[in-house]
C-alpha angles and dihedrals in degrees: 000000000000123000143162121227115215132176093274102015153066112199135204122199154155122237109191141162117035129338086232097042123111107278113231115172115220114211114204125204152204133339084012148082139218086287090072092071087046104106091033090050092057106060089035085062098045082051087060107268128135106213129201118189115181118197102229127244113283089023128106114311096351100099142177115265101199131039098224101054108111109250093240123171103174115136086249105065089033092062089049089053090054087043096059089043087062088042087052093051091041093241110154108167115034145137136254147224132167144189131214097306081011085072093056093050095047086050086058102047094051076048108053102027100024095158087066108040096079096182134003134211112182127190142215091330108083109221119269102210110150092030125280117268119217107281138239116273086243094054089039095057090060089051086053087126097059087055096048088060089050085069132065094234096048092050094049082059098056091046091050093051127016114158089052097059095046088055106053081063094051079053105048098031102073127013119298119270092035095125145031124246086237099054089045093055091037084059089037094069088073089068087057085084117116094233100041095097095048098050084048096056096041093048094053089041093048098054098053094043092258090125144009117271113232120301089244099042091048092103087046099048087048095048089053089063100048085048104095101165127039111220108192127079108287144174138193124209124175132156119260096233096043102158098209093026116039124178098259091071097061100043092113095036083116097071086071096059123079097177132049111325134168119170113199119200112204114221114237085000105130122202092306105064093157093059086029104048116002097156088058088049109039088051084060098044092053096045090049092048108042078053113057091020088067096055 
């Protein structure tokens, strides 16, 4: 299986679709791992579409290549993983979609290297740009579980059992019955990493100042921050039963947007919209893409 070893990685993706395809890069997020993006990879690559979906650091096969390198997960670092994949593989221009952490990180990317992410589709995690404020009662019970790893005993938790706790989100994030106790176990396996408890609990720290981002994605993180408007070509898809980020939440997202934006919200789709729906999505995401990939 193909990976890409990098001064502190060792990383595991998937390259489909044509070698001479537009190369759009899929994110995927958390509690999940690359195979989320597999139905939706494959018509996007008999549209065309070369695809390139990285399993992030501390999920499934991409693992750490030295002992001493800090277990980080903030969007920052993560996008500088996905950006020296691209290097690795000499991609230059591309496209991008992202999942859930997968948003962040695509966020990250259009900040950080705006003159090669040429279009952006992000799911079910509305952009950060210009910094998050603290959010409503109503919007922090449903992030329960980003406080609960603030605290030890909540982290000894999610150390003593991961998976369950993984999969109380897969339950109560989209409508019951939406997936199948195989797939989830199948998916499961990637949180069998070592690291992958580590790089949770630093991600969901690091975004509320809990804790420090990574050393090398500081200047990203900050300029994030500074960053009010998102110039490029962009699109937001979540689920209308999305059980952390309803709708509701994201009905001024435009406002962060200066250039073309369109935000979908698919009726009975919970908070996984690429395993829930991905007809729906990959439909979108053609359509996005051919667009703005032919200006």
């Amino acid at each position: 299986m193909p990976t890409i070893l990098t001064d502190s990685l060792n990383i595991f993706y998937l390259d489909t679709g044509p070698i001479t395809g537009i190369p759009v890069l899929l994110l995927h997020g958390w509690p999940d791992d690359e195979t989320t993006w597999s139905d939706v990879s494959q018509r996007l690559n008999r549209a065309g579409f070369r695809t390139i979906m990285p399993t992030l650091r501390g999920f499934g096969r991409t693992t750490f290549v030295r002992t001493d390198t800090r277990r980080t997960g903030d969007s920052g670092i993560l996008a500088l993983d996905a950006i020296t994949l691209m290097d690795a593989l000499k991609i230059k221009r591309f496209c991008v979609a992202g999942h859930d952490w997968g948003a962040r990180i695509s966020e990250a990317l259009a900040v950080g290297w705006p003159a090669r992410v040429q279009s952006m589709v992000m799911m079910s995690t509305p952009p950060r740009a210009g910094g998050v404020s603290t959010p409503s009662f109503e919007q922090a019970q449903r992030q329960w579980y980003h406080w609960f790893q603030a605290t030890k005993r909540g982290a000894q938790a999610v150390r003593d059992q991961p998976k369950a706790f993984a999969r109380f989100m897969w339950t109560n994030w989209s409508p019951p019955g939406w997936f199948e106790e195989s797939t989830f176990e199948r998916v499961a396996r990637s949180f069998e990493n070592p690291d992958w408890v580590d790089v949770t609990l630093h991600s969901y720290r690091a975004r509320w100042d809990e804790v420090d981002p990574d050393v090398e994605s500081r200047w990203l993180e900050d300029k994030i921050k500074r960053t009010t408007q998102l110039t490029l070509p962009a699109m937001y898809i979540q689920g209308e039963a999305d059980g952390v980020n309803p709708p509701r939440t994201t009905e001024n997202i435009a406002a962060k947007f200066s250039g073309s934006f369109q935000r979908f919200v698919l009726p009975g789709v919970g908070h996984f919209p690429t395993r829930e729906a991905p007809e729906d999505v990959s439909e979108l995401l053609i359509k996005h893409f051919a667009k703005w990939s032919a200006v």
